[in-house]
C-alpha positions, 0 to 999 in steps of 0.5 A: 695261203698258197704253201711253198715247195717243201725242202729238207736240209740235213746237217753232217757236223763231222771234219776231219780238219776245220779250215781257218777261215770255215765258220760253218757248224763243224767238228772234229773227232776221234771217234765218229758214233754214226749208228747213234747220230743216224738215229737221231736223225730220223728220230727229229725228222720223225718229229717234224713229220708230226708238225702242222706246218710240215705235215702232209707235204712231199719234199721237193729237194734234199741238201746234205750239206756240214761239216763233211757229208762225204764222210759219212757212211752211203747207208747213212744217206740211204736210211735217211732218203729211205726215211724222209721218202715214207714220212713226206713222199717224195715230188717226182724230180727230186733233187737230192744234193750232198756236199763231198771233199775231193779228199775224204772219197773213193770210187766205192763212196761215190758208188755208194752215195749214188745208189742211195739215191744222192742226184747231185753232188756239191764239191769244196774245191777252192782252188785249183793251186797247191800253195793256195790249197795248203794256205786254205788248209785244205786236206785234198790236191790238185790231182786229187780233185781231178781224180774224184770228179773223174770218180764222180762221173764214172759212178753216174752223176751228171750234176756236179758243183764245185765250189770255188774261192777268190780274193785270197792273200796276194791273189792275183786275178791271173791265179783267178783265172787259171783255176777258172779256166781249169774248173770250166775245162771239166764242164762241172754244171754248176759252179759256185764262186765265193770272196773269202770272208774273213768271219768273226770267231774263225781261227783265221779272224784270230791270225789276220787281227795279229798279222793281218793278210795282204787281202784285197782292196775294194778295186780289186775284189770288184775285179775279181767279181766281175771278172768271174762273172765275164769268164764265165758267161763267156762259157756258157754258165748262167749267172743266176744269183750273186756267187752261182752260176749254172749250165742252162737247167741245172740251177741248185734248185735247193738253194734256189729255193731258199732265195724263193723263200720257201718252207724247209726243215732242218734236222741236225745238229746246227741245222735250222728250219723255217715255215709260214703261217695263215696269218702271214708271220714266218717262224725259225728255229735252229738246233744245239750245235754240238753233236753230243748236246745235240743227240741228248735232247733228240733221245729225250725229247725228239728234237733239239731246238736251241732258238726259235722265233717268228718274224711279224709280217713286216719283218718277213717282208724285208727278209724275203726282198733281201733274199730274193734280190739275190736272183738274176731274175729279182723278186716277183711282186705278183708273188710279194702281194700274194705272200704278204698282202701288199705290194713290193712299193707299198711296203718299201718305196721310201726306202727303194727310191734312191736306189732306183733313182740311181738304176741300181734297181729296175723294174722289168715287167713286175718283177724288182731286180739289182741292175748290172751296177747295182749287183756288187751293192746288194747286201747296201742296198738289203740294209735298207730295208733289212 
């Protein structure tokens, strides 16, 4: 079986503060032991080295994603690259991308995470309104974003996301588009523009079952959603998957990666990893949650699996079409037929017909893509075969 590009993710659980609406692994602490979680790192990824699946395998991309990676000390990230670089080698034109606050960094962070070897950065903007800001229980400003993206391009990098939210409580699509407009004035590279969701067992889950928010009707979030994505084309920002839109060249090729269906590892607590095997299943795994439960089980036994499981080949099938369908470009049946021995219709004609009857889904030479009309469906249309 041809073997996918190699990814590693590495979870940083620390905040500072847990937004109400984050249901992210994330945790707040007095006292950060960072010696010992850096240890535990390498020990797991030392670990996963070892494994068949994994071994002998360069990494094609590294996300430091939490929690709050920006908090973390640069020679942290340094001991990890420096690390992962022995273990696996590096492909030639790695990307190397870490999640920041605009308010946990300073031109001495910034510096010292691009010295690390940190390519990318990814920052959790949101907004660019100060009520907004204080109703997401965000810690950083307006200006204070301005200042580390300011900081961020002084030190370097030349890739920049910055992560936006829309649909807020009695968000208007004007108040959208100022923080649009603002966001697309810095000329960040990518930019990735999310609804607020709001997920179960949040703080915010608990507040909006009490006194439920003023939150948007289903007219209105499609407007938010295809206003975004006008806005945006008309700013030269590609509209590559559902909620990520990037310069020309500068897609996250990490995250990308993931909708590709590629083999990664994930170390951390919270973190989670997945490969193929030769006959077709895919198996997952992910980690205890808690950062003390976490570096306990990494001392004794140099990994933390809190589950794991393989998916049977059918069940890998419908997973990858649901992932892949996310993409601008659909997913590649030559690729499908290669991966999983049989065509995307061979599997799934029955339950695709509809949609295709309906041109929520096309063919465009062999590859199966969400039409313009069918892109707000994906996760109807996902179901049916998921």
């Amino acid at each position: 079986m041809l073997l996918s590009p190699l990814q590693l993710y590495i979870h940083i659980p620390y905040c500072i503060h847990k937004c109400h609406y984050c249901d992210f692994n994330s945790h707040v602490r007095d006292k950060i032991d960072w010696q010992a979680y850096q240890h535990a790192l390498i020990s797991e990824l030392t670990t996963w080295a070892k494994h068949p699946a994994y071994q002998g395998r360069k990494i094609y991309s590294i996300f430091f994603g939490g929690g709050t990676p920006s908090l973390a000390p640069s020679s942290l990230i340094a001991s990890l690259l420096e690390h992962a670089q022995a273990l696996f080698g590096f492909e030639h034109d790695i990307e190397i991308t870490l999640e920041a606050n605009p308010g946990t960094v300073d031109m001495d962070a910034f510096q010292g995470f691009y010295n690390a070897g940190i390519n990318r950065l990814s920052m959790g903007v949101q907004s660019l309104d100060g009520q907004e800001l204080q109703w997401l229980e965000r810690i950083h400003s307006r200006d204070e974003v301005y200042q580390a993206f300011d900081v961020a391009r002084a030190v370097g990098f030349q890739n920049i996301n910055l992560d936006l939210m829309y649909g807020l409580p009695k968000q208007s699509l004007e108040q959208w588009q100022s923080s649009l407009d603002a966001v697309i004035a810095l000329g960040a590279e990518h930019l990735s523009c999310y609804q607020l969701t709001v997920e179960p067992h949040t703080k915010l889950a608990v507040r909006h079952a009490a006194a439920p928010y003023a939150l948007p009707d289903d007219e209105l979030s499609l407007a938010f959603f295809h206003d975004t994505r006008d806005c945006l084309a008309n700013a030269a920002y590609e509209a590559y998957e559902i909620s990520n839109f990037s310069q020309q060249g500068r897609r996250c090729r990490h995250n990308d990666g993931y909708w590709l269906y590629h083999d990664y590892i994930g170390i951390g607590a919270g973190a989670s990893g997945k490969w193929d095997d030769e006959q077709g299943h895919t198996h997952r795994y992910s980690n205890h949650k808690s950062p003390e439960t976490y570096m306990k089980h990494v001392s004794s036994m140099g990994q933390s699996m809190l589950s794991d499981e393989c998916l049977s080949c059918d069940d890998a099938a419908a997973e990858a079409l649901w992932i892949g369908l996310r993409r601008r470009e659909g997913i590649d049946d030559v690729w499908f037929k290669q991966r999983f021995h049989q065509s995307i219709l061979d599997y799934f004609q029955q339950d695709l017909d509809t949609w295709l009857q309906s041109q929520h889904l096309q063919w465009k030479g062999q590859q199966l893509q969400l039409t313009n009309t069918g892109i707000p469906l994906a996760d109807a249309i996902a179901s049916a075969v998921f």
